[in-house]
C-alpha positions as CSV (number, residue, x, y, z in Angstrom):
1,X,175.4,-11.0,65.7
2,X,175.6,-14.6,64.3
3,X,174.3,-15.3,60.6
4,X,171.7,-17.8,59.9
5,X,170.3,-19.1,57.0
6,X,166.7,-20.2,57.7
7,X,166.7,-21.9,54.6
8,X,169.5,-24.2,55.0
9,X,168.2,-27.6,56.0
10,X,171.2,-28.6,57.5
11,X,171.3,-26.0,60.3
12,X,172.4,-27.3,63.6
13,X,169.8,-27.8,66.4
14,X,172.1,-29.2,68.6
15,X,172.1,-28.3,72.5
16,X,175.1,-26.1,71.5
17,X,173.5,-24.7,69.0
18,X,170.9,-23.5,71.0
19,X,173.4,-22.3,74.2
20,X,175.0,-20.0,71.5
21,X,171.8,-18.3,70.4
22,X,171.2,-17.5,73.7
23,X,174.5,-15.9,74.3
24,X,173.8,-13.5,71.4
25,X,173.0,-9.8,73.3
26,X,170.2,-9.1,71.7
27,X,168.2,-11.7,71.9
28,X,168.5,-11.9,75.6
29,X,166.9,-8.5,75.8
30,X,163.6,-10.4,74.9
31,X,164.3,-14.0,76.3
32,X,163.8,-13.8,80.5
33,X,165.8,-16.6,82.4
34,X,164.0,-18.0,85.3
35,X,164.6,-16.8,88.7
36,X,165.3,-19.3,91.7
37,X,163.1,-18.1,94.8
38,X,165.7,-16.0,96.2
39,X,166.5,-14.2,93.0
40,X,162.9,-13.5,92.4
41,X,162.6,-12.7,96.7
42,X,165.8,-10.0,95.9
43,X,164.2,-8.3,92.3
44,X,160.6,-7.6,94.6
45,X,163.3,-6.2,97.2
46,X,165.2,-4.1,94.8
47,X,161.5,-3.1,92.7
48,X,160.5,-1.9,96.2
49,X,163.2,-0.1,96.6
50,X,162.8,1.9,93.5
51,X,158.9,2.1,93.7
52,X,160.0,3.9,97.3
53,X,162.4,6.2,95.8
54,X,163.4,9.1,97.8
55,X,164.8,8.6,101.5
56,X,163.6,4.7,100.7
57,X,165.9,3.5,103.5
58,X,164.9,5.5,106.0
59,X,160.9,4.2,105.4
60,X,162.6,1.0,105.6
61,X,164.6,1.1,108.5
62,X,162.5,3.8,110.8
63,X,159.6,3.3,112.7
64,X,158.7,6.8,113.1
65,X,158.2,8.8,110.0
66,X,159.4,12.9,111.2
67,X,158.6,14.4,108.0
68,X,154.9,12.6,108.4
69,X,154.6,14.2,111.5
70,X,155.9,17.4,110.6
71,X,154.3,18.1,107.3
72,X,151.4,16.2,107.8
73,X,148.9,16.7,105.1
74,X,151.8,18.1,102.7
75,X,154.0,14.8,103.2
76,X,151.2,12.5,102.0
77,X,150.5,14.4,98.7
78,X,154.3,14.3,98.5
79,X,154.2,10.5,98.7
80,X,151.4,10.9,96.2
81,X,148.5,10.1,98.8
82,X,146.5,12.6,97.0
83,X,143.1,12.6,98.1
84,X,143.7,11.8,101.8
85,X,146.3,14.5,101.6
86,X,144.1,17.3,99.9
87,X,140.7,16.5,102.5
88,X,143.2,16.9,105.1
89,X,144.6,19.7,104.1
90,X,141.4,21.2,102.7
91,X,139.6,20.9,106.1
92,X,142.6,22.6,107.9
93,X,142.6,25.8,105.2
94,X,138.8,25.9,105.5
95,X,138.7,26.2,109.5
96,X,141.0,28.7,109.1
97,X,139.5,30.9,106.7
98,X,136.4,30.7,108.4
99,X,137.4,30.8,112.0
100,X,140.4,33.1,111.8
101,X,139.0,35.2,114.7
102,X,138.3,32.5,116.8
103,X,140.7,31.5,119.5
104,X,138.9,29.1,120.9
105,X,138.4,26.8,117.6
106,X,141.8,27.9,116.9
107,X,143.1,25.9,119.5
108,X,141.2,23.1,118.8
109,X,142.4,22.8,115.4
110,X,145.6,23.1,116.7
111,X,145.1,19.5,119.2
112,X,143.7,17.7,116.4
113,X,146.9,18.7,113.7
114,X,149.0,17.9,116.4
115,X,147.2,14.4,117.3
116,X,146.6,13.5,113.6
117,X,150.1,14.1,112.5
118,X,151.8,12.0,115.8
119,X,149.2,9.2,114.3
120,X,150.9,9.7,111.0
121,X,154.4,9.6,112.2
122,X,154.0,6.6,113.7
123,X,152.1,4.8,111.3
124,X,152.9,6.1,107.7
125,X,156.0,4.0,107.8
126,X,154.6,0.6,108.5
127,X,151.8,1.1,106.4
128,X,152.9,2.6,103.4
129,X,155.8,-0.3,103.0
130,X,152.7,-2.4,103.2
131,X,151.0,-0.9,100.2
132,X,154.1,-0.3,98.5
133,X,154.8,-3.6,98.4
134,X,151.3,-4.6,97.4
135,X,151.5,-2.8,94.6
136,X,154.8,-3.5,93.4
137,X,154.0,-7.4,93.7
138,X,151.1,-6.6,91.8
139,X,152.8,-4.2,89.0
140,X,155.6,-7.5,88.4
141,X,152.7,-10.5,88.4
142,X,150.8,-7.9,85.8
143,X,154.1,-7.4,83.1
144,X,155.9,-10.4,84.1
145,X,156.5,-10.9,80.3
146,X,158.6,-7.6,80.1
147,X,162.1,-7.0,81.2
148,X,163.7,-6.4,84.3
149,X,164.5,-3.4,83.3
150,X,160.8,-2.5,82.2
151,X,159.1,-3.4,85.3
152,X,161.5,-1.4,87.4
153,X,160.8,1.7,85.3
154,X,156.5,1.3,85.9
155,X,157.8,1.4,89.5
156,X,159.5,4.2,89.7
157,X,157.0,6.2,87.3
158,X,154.5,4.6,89.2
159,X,155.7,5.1,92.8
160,X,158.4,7.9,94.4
161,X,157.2,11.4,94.9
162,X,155.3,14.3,93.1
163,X,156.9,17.6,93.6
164,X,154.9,19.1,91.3
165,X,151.3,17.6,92.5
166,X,152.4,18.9,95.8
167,X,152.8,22.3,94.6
168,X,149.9,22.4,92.5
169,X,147.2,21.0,95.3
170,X,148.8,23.0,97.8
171,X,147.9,26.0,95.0
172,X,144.1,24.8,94.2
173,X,143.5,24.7,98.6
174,X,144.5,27.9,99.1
175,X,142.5,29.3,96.7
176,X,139.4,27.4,97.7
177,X,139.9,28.7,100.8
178,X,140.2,32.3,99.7
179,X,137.2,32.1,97.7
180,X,134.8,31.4,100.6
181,X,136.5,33.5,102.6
182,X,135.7,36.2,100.3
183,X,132.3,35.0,100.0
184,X,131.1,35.0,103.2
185,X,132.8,38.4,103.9
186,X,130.8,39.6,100.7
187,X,126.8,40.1,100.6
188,X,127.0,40.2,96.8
189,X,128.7,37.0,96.3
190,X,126.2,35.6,98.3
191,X,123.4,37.1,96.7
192,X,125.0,35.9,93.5
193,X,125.2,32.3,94.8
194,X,121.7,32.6,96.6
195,X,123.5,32.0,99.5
196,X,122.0,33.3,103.0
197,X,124.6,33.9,105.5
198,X,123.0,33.8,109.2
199,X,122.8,37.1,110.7
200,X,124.7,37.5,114.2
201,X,124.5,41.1,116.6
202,X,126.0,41.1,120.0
203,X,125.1,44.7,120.6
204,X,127.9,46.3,119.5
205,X,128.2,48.1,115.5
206,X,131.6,47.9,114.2
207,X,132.9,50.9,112.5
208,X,134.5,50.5,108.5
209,X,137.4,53.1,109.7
210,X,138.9,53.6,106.4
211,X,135.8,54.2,104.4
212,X,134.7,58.2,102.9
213,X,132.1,59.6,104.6
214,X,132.6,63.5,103.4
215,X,129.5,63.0,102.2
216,X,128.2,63.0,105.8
217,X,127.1,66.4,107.0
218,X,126.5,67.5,111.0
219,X,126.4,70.2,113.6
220,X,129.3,70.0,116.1
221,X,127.9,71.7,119.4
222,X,129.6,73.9,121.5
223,X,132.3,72.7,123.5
224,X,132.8,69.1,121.5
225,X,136.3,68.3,120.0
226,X,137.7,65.4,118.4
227,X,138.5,62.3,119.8
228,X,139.6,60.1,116.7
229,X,139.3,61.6,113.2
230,X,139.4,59.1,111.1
231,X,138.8,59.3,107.2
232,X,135.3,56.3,107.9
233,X,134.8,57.6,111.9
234,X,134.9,60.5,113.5
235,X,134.2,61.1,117.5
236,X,133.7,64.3,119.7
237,X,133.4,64.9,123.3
238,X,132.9,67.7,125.7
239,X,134.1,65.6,128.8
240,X,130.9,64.0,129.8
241,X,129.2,63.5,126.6
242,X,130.5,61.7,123.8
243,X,129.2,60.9,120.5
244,X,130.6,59.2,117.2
245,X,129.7,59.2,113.8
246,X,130.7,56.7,110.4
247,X,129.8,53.8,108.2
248,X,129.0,50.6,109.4
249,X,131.0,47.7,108.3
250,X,128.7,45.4,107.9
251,X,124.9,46.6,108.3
252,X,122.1,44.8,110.8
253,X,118.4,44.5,110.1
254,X,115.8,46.1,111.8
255,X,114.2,42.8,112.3
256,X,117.9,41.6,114.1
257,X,117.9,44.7,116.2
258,X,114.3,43.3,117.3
259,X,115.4,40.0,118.4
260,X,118.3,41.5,119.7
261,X,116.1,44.1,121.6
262,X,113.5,40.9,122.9
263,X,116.1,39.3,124.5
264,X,118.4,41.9,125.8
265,X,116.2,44.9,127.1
266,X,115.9,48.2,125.7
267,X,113.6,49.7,123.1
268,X,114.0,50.6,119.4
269,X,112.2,53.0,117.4
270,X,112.0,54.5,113.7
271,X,111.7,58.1,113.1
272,X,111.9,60.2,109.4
273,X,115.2,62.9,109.8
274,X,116.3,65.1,107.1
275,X,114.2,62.1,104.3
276,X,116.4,59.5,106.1
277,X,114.8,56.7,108.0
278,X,116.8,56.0,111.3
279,X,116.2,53.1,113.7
280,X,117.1,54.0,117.0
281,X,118.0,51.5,119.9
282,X,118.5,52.3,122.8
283,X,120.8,50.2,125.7
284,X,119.5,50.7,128.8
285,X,122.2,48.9,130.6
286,X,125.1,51.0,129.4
287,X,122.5,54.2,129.1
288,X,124.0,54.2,124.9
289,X,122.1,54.9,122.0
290,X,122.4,54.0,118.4
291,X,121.0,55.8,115.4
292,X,121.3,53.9,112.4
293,X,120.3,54.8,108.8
294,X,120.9,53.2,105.2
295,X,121.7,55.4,102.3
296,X,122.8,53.3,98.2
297,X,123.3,50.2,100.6
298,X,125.1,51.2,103.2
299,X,124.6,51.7,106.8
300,X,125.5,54.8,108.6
301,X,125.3,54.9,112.4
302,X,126.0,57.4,115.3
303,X,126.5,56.3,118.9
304,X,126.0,58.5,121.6
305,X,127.4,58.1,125.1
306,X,125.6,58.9,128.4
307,X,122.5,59.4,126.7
308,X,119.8,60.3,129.3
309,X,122.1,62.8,131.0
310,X,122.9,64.5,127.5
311,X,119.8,64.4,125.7
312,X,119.5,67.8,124.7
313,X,123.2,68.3,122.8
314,X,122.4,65.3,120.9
315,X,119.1,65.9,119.6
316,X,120.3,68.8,117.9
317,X,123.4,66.6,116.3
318,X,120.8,63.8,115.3
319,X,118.4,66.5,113.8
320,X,121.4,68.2,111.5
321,X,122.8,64.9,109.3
322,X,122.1,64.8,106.1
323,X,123.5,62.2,103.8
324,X,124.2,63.0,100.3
């Protein structure tokens, strides 16, 4: 670098002076030339560029945008569209853990992933070079005072992709997801949350087949073997009459076996056996009845087939069960 004396009052302030101050390197680093229009139209061009970042001429040259269309909700946290990315991703995770079962809303979901993500393919292109550009023109007007160089690193920082984000919201959905999955599958984190969850019976109990119930004690009558022997269910039939015994997996009100019995037909009653209260419903359409009892919160139920024309056999299996 040049030596000056800014104390000499004979220093040269000539127009060459001047031209070789400027050519000194490190003062250009804080003096900016001024740009003609299409030097100034090529910078926003290249800052654009850089703001883009990964696969940049591809968003720039393609109409169609095949990782927005394949990846959907994932691709636009990648391109750092967080919130739009995690409520679409959210709402997909969330259908799923709550209508897993369903086929029908299954399919459904299915349409509107598929329609959403050809809305995104053809439209993240086009309008993601628009805000792109927005923002880029708005990040140089802001620190036009800077360097070049300066402005095209708040681009890139401020632009690109987020591995990482992706990751992490891709992480935090999954678990929100699994968490009121488990919630609604779980009475006591409902209860906790003093959270009601609406009460459903079609008629049919659903066995818990790999629950203990050796605590379960009954007469087998003569002629009955086993049909399924399960450690939560066990089943017997003599050929005409059939019978089954285990722990329900998720238990049903008496008051939800009376609406159920309201609209459907058939009668329930309550009677004391062995210091156990059972409800018992019977199905007069498929001639079936149900004995259900509750014992430390959990329900217990035997189903016996052919009921009217096997009465007598399964009094006496009713009338031995004890629970301990």
């Amino acid at each position: 670098m040049n030596n000056y004396d800014l104390e000499d009052t004979n220093v040269d302030l000539s127009q060459s002076f001047i031209e070789s101050l400027m050519d000194d390197d490190k003062i250009k680093k804080y003096v900016k030339k001024k740009k003609t229009e299409d030097e100034e139209n090529d910078f926003v061009l290249s800052l654009l560029t850089k703001y883009i970042g990964v696969n940049s001429d591809k968003i720039v040259n393609k109409k169609f945008s095949t990782p927005g269309f394949f990846l959907g909700s994932i691709y636009l946290i990648y391109r750092k569209y967080y919130k739009l990315g995690f409520l679409y991703l959210l709402l997909i995770a969330l259908t799923l853990a709550l209508f897993y079962n369903n086929l029908m809303v299954l399919l459904v979901l299915l349409a509107e992933i598929l329609i959403i993500n050809l809305v995104i393919g053809f439209q993240f292109n086009k309008r993601y070079l628009e805000t792109s550009f927005n923002r880029v023109k708005q990040i140089e007007s802001r620190h036009s005072n800077l360097p070049d160089e300066a402005i095209e690193d708040i681009c890139i920082k401020r632009g690109g992709t987020s591995v990482f984000m992706t990751v992490l919201i891709i992480i935090v959905v999954g678990l929100i997801s699994f968490g009121v999955k488990q919630a609604l599958n779980n009475p006591e984190i409902l209860s906790n949350l003093n959270l009601t969850k609406k009460e459903e019976f079609n008629g049919k109990y659903v066995y818990d087949k790999n629950s203990d119930i050796s605590n379960v004690s009954f007469a087998i009558p003569t002629g009955y073997i086993s049909k399924s022997n399960y450690v939560g269910f066990k089943e017997y039939s003599n050929g005409n009459c059939v019978f089954s015994i285990g722990k329900l997996k998720e238990d049903v009100s008496e008051e939800t076996l009376e609406q159920y019995v309201e609209k459907n037909g058939g009668f329930l009653d309550i009677s004391m056996i062995n210091n156990h209260e059972w409800f018992r419903y019977v199905d007069l359409k498929t001639n079936e009845a149900y004995y259900k009892t509750t014992f430390n919160d959990e329900g217990y139920l035997m189903v016996f087939k052919n009921y009217s024309t096997c009465t007598a056999s399964f009094t006496n299996v009713i009338n031995s069960v004890r629970i301990n």
